[in-house]
GUDORO-62324 format. One record per residue (C-alpha): residue in one letter; x negated, y negated, z negated; residue number from 1. Coordinates in steps of 0.05 Angstrom, whole numbers, plus 5000, padded with zeros to 4 digits. Layout:
! GUDORO-62324
res, xx, yy, zz, n
A, X, Y, Z, NUM
...
! end
This chain:
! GUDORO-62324
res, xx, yy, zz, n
X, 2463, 1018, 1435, 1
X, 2459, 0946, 1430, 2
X, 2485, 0882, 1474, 3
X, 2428, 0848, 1506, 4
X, 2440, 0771, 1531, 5
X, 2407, 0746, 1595, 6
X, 2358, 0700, 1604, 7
X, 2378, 0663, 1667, 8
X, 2395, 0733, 1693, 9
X, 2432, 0796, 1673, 10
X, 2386, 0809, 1615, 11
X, 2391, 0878, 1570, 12
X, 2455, 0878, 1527, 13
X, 2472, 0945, 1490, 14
X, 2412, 0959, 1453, 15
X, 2430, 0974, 1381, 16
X, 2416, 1023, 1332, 17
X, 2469, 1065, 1347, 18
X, 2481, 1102, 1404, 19
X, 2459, 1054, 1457, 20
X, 2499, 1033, 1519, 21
X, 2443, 0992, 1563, 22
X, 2391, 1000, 1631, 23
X, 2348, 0971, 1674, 24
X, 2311, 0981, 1739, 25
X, 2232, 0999, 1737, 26
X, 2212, 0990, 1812, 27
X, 2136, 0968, 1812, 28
X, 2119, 0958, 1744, 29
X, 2131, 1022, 1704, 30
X, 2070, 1076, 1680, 31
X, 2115, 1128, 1714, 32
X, 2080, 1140, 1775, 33
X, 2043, 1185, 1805, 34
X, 1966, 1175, 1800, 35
X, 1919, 1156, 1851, 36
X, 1867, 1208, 1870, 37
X, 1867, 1282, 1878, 38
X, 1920, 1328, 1858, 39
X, 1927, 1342, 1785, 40
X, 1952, 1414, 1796, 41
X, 1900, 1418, 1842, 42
X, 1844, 1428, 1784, 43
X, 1779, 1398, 1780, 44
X, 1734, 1364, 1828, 45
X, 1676, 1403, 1838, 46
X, 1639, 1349, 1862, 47
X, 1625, 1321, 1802, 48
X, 1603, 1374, 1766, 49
X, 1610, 1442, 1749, 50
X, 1683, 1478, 1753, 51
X, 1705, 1487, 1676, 52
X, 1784, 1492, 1700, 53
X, 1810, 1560, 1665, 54
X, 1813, 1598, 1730, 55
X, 1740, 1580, 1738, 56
X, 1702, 1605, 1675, 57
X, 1632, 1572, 1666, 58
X, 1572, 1605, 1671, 59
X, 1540, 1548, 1630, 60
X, 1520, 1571, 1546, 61
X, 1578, 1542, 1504, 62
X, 1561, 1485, 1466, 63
X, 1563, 1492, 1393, 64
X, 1633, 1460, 1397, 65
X, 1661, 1510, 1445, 66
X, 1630, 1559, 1395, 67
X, 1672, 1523, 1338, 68
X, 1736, 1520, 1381, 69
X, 1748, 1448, 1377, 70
X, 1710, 1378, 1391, 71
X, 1687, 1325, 1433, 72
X, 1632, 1356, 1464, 73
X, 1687, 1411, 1497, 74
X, 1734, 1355, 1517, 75
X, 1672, 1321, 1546, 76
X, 1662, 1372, 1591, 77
X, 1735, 1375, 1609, 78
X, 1730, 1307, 1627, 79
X, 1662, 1324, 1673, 80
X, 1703, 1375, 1700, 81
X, 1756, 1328, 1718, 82
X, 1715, 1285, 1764, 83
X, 1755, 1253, 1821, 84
X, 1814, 1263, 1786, 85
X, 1794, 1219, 1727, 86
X, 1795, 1166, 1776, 87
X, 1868, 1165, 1774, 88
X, 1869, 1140, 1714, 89
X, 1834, 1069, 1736, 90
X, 1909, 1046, 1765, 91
X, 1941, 0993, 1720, 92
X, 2006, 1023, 1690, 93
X, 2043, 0955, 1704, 94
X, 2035, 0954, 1775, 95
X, 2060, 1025, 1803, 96
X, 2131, 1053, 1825, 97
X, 2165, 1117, 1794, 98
X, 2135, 1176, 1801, 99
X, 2162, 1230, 1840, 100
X, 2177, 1302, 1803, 101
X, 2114, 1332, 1778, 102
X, 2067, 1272, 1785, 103
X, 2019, 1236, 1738, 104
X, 2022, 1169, 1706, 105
X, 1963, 1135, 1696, 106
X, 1931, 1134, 1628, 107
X, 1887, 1067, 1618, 108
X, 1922, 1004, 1623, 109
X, 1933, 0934, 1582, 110
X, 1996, 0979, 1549, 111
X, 2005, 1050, 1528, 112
X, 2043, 1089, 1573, 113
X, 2114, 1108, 1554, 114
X, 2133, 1047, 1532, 115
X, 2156, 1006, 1590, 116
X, 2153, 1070, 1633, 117
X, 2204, 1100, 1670, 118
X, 2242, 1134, 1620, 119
X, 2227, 1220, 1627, 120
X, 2278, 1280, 1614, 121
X, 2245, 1308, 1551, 122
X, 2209, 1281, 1483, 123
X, 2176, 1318, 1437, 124
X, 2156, 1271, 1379, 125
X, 2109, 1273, 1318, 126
X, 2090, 1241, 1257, 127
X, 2027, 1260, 1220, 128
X, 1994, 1249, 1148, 129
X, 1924, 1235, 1152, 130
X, 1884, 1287, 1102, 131
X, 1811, 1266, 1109, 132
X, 1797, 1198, 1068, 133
X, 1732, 1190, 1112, 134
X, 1743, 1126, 1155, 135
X, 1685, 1154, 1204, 136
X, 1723, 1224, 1211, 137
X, 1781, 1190, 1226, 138
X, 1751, 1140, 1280, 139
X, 1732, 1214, 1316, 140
X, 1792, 1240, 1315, 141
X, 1819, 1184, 1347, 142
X, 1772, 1186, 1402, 143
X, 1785, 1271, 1411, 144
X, 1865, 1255, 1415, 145
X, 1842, 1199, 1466, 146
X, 1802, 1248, 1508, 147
X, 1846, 1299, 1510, 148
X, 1903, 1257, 1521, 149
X, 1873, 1234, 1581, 150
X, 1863, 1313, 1612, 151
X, 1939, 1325, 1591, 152
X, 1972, 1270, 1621, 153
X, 1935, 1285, 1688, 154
X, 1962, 1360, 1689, 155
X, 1889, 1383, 1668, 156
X, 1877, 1437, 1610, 157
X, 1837, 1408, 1547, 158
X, 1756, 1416, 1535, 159
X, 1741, 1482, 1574, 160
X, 1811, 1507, 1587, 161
X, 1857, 1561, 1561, 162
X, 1811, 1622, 1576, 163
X, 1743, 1649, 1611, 164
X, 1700, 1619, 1548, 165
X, 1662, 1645, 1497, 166
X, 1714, 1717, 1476, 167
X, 1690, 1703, 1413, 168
X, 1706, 1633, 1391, 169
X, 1782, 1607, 1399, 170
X, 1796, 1572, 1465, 171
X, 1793, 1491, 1475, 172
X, 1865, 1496, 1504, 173
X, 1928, 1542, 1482, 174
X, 1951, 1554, 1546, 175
X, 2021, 1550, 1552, 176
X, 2021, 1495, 1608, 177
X, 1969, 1530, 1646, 178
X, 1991, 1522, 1725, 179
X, 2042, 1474, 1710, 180
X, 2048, 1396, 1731, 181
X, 2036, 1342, 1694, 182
X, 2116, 1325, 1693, 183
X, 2099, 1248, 1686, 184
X, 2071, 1263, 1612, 185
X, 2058, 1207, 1579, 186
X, 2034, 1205, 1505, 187
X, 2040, 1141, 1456, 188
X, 2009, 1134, 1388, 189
X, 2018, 1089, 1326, 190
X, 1995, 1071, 1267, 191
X, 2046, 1077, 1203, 192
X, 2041, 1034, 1145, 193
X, 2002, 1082, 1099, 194
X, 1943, 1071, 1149, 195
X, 1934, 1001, 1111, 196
X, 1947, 1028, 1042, 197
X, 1890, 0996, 0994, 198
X, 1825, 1038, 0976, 199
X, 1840, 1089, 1034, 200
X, 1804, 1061, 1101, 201
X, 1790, 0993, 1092, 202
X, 1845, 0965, 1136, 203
X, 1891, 0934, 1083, 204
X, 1870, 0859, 1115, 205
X, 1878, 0882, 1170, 206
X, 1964, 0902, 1173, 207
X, 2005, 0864, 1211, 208
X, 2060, 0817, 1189, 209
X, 2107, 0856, 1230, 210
X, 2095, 0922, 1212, 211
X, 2146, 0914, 1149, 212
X, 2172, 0969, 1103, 213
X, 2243, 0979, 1128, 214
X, 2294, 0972, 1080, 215
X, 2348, 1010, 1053, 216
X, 2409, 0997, 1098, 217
X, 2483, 1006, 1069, 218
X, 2500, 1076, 1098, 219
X, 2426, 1101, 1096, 220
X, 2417, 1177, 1073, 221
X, 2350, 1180, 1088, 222
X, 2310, 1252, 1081, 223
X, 2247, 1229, 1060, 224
X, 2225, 1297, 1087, 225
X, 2240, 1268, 1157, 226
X, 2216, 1196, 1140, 227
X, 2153, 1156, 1146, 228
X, 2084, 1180, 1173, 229
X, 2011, 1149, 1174, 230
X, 1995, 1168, 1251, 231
X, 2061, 1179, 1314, 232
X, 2059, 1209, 1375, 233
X, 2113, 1205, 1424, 234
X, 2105, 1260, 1479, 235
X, 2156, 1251, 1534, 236
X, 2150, 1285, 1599, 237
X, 2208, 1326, 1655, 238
X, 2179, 1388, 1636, 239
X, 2200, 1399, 1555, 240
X, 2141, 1455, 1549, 241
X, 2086, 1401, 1583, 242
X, 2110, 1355, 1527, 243
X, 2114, 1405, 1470, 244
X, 2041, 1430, 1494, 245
X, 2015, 1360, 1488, 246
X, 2033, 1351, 1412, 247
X, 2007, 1422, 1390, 248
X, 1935, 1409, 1428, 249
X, 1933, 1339, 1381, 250
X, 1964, 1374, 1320, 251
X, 1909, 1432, 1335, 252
X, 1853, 1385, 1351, 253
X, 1864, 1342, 1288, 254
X, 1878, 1411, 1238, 255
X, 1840, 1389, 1171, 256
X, 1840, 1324, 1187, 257
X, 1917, 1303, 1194, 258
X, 1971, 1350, 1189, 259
X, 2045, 1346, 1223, 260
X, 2095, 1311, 1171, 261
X, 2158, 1323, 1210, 262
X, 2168, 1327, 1293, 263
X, 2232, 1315, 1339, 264
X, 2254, 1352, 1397, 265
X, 2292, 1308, 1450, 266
X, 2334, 1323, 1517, 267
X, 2376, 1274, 1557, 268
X, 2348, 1206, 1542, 269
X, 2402, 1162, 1524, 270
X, 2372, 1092, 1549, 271
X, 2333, 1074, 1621, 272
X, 2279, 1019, 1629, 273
X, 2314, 1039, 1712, 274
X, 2373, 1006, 1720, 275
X, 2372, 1021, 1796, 276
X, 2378, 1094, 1770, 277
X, 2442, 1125, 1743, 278
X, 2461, 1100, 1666, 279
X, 2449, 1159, 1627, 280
X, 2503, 1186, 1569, 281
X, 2503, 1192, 1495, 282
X, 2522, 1257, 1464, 283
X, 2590, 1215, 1446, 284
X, 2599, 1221, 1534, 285
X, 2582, 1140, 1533, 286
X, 2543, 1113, 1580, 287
X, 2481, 1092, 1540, 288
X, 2431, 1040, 1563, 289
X, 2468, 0995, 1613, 290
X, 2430, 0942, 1591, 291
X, 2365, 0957, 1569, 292
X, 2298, 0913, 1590, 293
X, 2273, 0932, 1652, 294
X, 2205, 0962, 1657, 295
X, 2186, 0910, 1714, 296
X, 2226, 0861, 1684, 297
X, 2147, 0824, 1661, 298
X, 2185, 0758, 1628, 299
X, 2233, 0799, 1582, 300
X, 2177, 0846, 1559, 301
X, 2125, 0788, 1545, 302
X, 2185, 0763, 1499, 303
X, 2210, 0825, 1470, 304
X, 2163, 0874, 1470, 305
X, 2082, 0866, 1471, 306
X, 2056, 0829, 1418, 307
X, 2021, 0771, 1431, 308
X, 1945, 0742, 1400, 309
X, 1975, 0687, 1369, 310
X, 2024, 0731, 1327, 311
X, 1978, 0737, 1272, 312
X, 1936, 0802, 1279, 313
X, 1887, 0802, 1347, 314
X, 1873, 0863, 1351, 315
X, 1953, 0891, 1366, 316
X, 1954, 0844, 1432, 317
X, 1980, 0874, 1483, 318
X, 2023, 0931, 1438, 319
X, 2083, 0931, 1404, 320
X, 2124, 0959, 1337, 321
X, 2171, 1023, 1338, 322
X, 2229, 1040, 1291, 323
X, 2240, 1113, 1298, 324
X, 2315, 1130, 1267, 325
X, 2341, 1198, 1267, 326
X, 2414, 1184, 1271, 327
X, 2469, 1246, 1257, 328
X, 2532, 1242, 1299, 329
X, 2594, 1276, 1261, 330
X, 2611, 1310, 1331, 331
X, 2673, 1345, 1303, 332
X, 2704, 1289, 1281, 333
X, 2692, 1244, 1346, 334
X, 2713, 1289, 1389, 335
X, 2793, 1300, 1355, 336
X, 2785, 1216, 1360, 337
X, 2834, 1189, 1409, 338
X, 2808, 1156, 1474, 339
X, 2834, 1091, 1465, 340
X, 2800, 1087, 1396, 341
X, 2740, 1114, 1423, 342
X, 2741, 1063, 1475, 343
X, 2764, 1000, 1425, 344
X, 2695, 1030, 1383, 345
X, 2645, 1019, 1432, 346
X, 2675, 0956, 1471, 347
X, 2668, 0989, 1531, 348
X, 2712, 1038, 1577, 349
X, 2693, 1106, 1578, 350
X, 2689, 1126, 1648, 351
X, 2656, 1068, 1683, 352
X, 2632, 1041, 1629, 353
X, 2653, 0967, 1635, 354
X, 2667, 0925, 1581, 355
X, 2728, 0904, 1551, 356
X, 2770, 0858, 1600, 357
X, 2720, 0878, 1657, 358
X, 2725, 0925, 1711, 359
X, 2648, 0946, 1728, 360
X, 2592, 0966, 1681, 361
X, 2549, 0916, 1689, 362
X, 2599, 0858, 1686, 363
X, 2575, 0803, 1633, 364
X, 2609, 0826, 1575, 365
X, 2662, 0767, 1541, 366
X, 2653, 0793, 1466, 367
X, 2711, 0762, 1441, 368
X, 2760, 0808, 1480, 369
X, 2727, 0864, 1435, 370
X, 2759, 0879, 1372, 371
X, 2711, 0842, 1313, 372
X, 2682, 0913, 1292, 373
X, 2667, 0937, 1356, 374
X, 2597, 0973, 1367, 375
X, 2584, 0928, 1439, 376
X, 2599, 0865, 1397, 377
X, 2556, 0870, 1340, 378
X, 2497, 0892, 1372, 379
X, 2501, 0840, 1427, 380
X, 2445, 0782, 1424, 381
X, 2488, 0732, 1426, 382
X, 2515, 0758, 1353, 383
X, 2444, 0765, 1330, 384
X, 2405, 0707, 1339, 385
X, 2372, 0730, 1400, 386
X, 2348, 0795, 1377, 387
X, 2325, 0848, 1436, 388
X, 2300, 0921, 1439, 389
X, 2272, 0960, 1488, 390
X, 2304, 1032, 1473, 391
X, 2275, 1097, 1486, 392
X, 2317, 1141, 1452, 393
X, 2344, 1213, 1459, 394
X, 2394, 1262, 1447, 395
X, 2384, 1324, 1403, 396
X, 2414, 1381, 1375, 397
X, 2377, 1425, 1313, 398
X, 2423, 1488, 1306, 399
X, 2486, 1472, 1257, 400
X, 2480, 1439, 1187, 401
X, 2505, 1494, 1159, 402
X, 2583, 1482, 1139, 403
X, 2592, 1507, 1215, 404
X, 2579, 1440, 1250, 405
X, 2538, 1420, 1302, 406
X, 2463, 1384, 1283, 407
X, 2456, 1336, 1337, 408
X, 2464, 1256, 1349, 409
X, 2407, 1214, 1368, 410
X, 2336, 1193, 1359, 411
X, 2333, 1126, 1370, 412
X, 2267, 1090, 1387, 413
X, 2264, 1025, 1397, 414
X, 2198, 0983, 1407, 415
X, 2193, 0907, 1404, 416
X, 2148, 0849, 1387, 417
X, 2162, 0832, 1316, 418
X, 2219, 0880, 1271, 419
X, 2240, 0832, 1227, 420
X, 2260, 0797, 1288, 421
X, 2290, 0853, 1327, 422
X, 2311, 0924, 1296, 423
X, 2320, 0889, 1228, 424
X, 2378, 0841, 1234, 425
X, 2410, 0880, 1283, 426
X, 2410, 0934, 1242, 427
X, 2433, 0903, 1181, 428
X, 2499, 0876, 1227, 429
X, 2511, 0938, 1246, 430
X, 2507, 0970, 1177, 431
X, 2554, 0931, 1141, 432
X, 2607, 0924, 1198, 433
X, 2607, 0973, 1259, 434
X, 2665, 1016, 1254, 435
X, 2620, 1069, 1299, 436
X, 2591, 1077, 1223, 437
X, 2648, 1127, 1203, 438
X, 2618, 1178, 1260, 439
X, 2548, 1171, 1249, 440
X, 2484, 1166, 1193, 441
X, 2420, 1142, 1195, 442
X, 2389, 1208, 1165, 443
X, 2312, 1191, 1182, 444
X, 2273, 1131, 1195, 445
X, 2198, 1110, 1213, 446
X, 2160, 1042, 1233, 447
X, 2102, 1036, 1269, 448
X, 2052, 0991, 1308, 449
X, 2030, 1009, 1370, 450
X, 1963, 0988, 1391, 451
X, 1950, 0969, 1465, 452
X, 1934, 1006, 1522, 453
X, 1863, 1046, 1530, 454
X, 1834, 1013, 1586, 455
X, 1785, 1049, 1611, 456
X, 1736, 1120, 1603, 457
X, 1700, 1082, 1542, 458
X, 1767, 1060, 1499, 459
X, 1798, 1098, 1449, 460
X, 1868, 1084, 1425, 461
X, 1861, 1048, 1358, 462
X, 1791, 1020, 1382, 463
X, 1815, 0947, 1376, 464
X, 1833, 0952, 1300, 465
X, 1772, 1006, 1274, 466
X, 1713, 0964, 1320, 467
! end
C-alpha cells in the first residue's frame, strides 16, 4: 500500500508495505490469457502421440519412472501426451489480453508468468529448503518442477495422470484437479539467498547485488518459523484447489530433495496490475492497489521491475526480486477505530477511495493535505526518492491466534528491479513513522530473485544461472 508518482502519466502511487491502496489496467500485455491452441480441459491431442490423459489409461509398459512414482521420464510422456496443446505455450506472455474464466496463460516467455499478469482470485504460496547438497540433483529437479509446471498451468494432469497406471506404483498426479480448468494458473519460482551460501552449490559468485539480506525493521516480530527459504513458489490461480494442487505436485515431485519450510494461503488479492478493472479491498475495507504498475504499462516495468544485463549479474535479465512479508492486522482493534481516524490513517477516503482534498480515486494525490504520518504519504514516491513496487499481495485469515482474535492481515509481495532501491527505503519510512503501525506487524518476511521467463520446450527455470 504505497504512493506511486507518474512518469509523464498517472503512474502507480500506493504501493507500500502495508496494506496497499494502488491499480492498473493490463489490456494486451499481461500472461493472463487464455492460450492459443486446443482446449486445455479438452485433454490431450492424440495426434501426437499416444492418449496418457487419466481417463485414457495407456496400454504402453510403464517406464521404470512410472514404476517409481515420480520423474522426468513420466512428465515426458505427459508432455507427448500434450501435443497440440503444448503449442499454446509458444505465445509471448507480454503480448496477450486477460483471460476469460477458466483459461490458460501461457507458460514460456522473456518473464515468468504471475508477475506482470493479471492479478488471479487465489494464491497458494511456498517456500522450500533444499535437502540434497548434489548440484546435479538439484539442476533435475529444476527441470521436473519446469515440466510439470508446464502440464499444470495448461489444465493438464502431471506425467501419466491421476489414475489408469501401473495399480502397483503411486500415480504421477494426485488427482484432486482432475476435470477441472486451468483457472489462469500461473506458477513463479525464486531463488532465496541460501542458494548462494559458500561450499553448498557453487553459486556464491554468482548472487546478485540485489538479492540483500533484509534487515531488521523497528516493529519487526519476525517468526523465523515463517521466514526465509532457499527455493519460492507462488501458485495463484481463480480456482484456490487448481492452485493448492500445483504446490503439492512440486512439493511431491521434489520429496527428498527439498522439503516445504512454511506455505501461505491467499484469497482476495489486495493490489491489480488492471486498473480498467474494479480496485480491489484490504481486509481493513480500503481500497488497495489504486495505483499499482500496470501489466501493459512496458516503460514502468523496464524501470521498476525486470532486471536489466547491465545490473551486475547476466544471467537474472529479464527477472526480478520479491520481498514476501506476512503482515498481521490487529482486526479488533481497527475495527472499534473511528472513521475519520481511519480515513486521516490511510490519506484516503474510505468509500471512493480518493485522496485527501480530492473527490475521485484516481485524482493525483497533493501529499501535503495528508496529515505527516499518514500511510498514503509515506509510501508515496515522491517521499522516497523514487522508489516503486509492483504489488501482488493478498488477504488471509489462519483460524484465531488464540486469545480469541482473528489470524488474518496480509501477504504482501512485492517484486522490483533492485530492493535496496525499492522495498528497502520504503519500508524503513514506513517503519519508523506510519501511524497504520499501531494496527499491524510484520510477522514474516522472505527475499528472493526471480529468474526470467522459460522460453521455450528446452528451458528450465533457473537454466540461465546453473548453465
Amino acid at each position: 500500500m504505497t504512493e506511486q508518482k507518474p512518469e509523464q502519466r498517472p503512474e502507480p502511487e500506493d504501493r507500500g508495505t502495508g496494506p496497499d491502496t494502488s491499480t492498473s489496467p493490463d489490456t494486451s500485455t499481461s500472461p493472463d490469457t487464455p492460450a492459443a491452441g486446443p482446449d486445455p480441459s479438452a485433454g490431450p491431442d492424440t495426434s501426437a502421440g499416444p492418449d496418457t490423459s487419466a481417463a485414457a489409461p495407456s496400454a504402453a509398459a510403464p517406464s521404470r519412472r512410472a514404476v517409481l512414482g515420480w520423474g522426468g521420464a513420466g512428465l515426458a510422456l505427459g508432455a507427448a501426451a500434450a501435443g497440440g496443446a503444448a503449442v499454446a505455450f509458444g505465445g509471448s506472455p507480454d503480448t496477450v489480453p486477460v483471460a476469460a474464466a477458466g483459461g490458460s496463460v501461457p507458460f514460456h516467455g522473456a518473464h515468468q508468468a504471475g508477475i506482470a499478469s493479471a492479478v488471479q482470485d487465489r494464491l497458494h504460496f511456498a517456500a522450500f529448503d533444499v535437502k540434497t547438497k548434489d548440484r546435479a540433483e538439484l539442476v533435475e529437479l529444476l527441470k521436473e518442477w519446469t515440466e510439470a509446471a508446464r502440464l499444470m498451468t495448461a489444465g493438464l494432469p502431471v506425467g501419466e495422470g491421476g489414475f489408469g497406471g501401473l495399480p502397483q506404483a503411486p500415480p504421477d498426479d494426485t488427482g484432486e484437479a482432475l476435470g477441472l480448468k486451468a483457472s489462469r494458473l500461473t506458477l513463479t519460482v525464486g531463488f532465496g539467498p541460501g542458494l548462494f551460501a559458500r561450499d553448498r552449490f557453487g553459486l556464491e559468485g554468482s548472487r546478485p547485488a540485489a538479492l540483500v539480506d533484509l534487515e531488521q525493521f523497528p516493529g519487526d516480530n519476525l517468526d523465523p518459523a515463517r521466514s526465509g527459504g532457499d527455493l519460492c513458489v507462488q501458485a495463484c490461480a481463480d480456482d484456490p484447489q487448481v492452485a493448492v494442487h500445483a504446490i503439492r505436485q512440486l512439493a511431491r515431485i521434489g520429496f527428498g530433495r527439498v522439503a516445504v519450510r512454511w506455505s501461505q494461503l491467499g484469497f482476495g488479492k489486495t493490489s491489480s496490475t488492471t486498473p480498467d478493472e474494479q480496485t480491489p479491498r484490504n481486509m481493513m475495507g480500503f481500497k488497495d492497489g489504486t495505483r499499482n504498475i500496470a501489466g501493459t504499462d512496458a516503460a514502468a516495468l523496464d524501470k521498476h521491475v525486470w532486471a536489466g544485463a547491465g545490473d551486475g549479474s547476466a544471467w537474472m535479465a529479464g527477472g526480478s526480486y520479491l520481498v514476501a512479508r506476512r503482515i498481521q492486522m490487529n482486526i479488533e482493534t481497527w475495527d472499534r477505530t473511528s472513521l475519520q481516524e481511519q480515513e486521516d490513517i490511510f490519506g484516503r477516503d474510505k468509500g471512493e477511495g480518493a485522496p485527501v482534498g480530492k473527490s475521485k480515486e484516481r485524482d493525483e494525490p497533493f501529499l501535503k493535505a495528508m496529515k505527516p504520518e499518514a500511510h498514503v504519504r509515506l509510501s508515496h514516491p515522491d517521499s522516497n526518492a523514487g522508489a516503486t513496487l509492483l504489488r501482488r499481495g493478498y488477504s488471509f485469515t489462519d483460524g484465531t491466534d488464540g486469545l480469541g482474535r482473528l489470524d488474518a492481515g496480509l501477504f504482501f509481495l512485492a517484486y522490483q528491479r533492485d530492493v535496496r532501491t525499492g522495498f528497502v527505503p520504503i519500508q524503513r519510512n514506513l517503519a519508523r513513522h506510519d501511524v497504520l503501525n499501531e494496527y499491524i506487524q510484520h510477522v514474516g518476511s522472505a527475499v528472493f530473485a526471480v529468474p526470467p521467463g522459460v522460453r521455450d520446450k528446452d528451458d528450465w527455470w533457473g537454466r540461465t544461472l546453473f548453465a
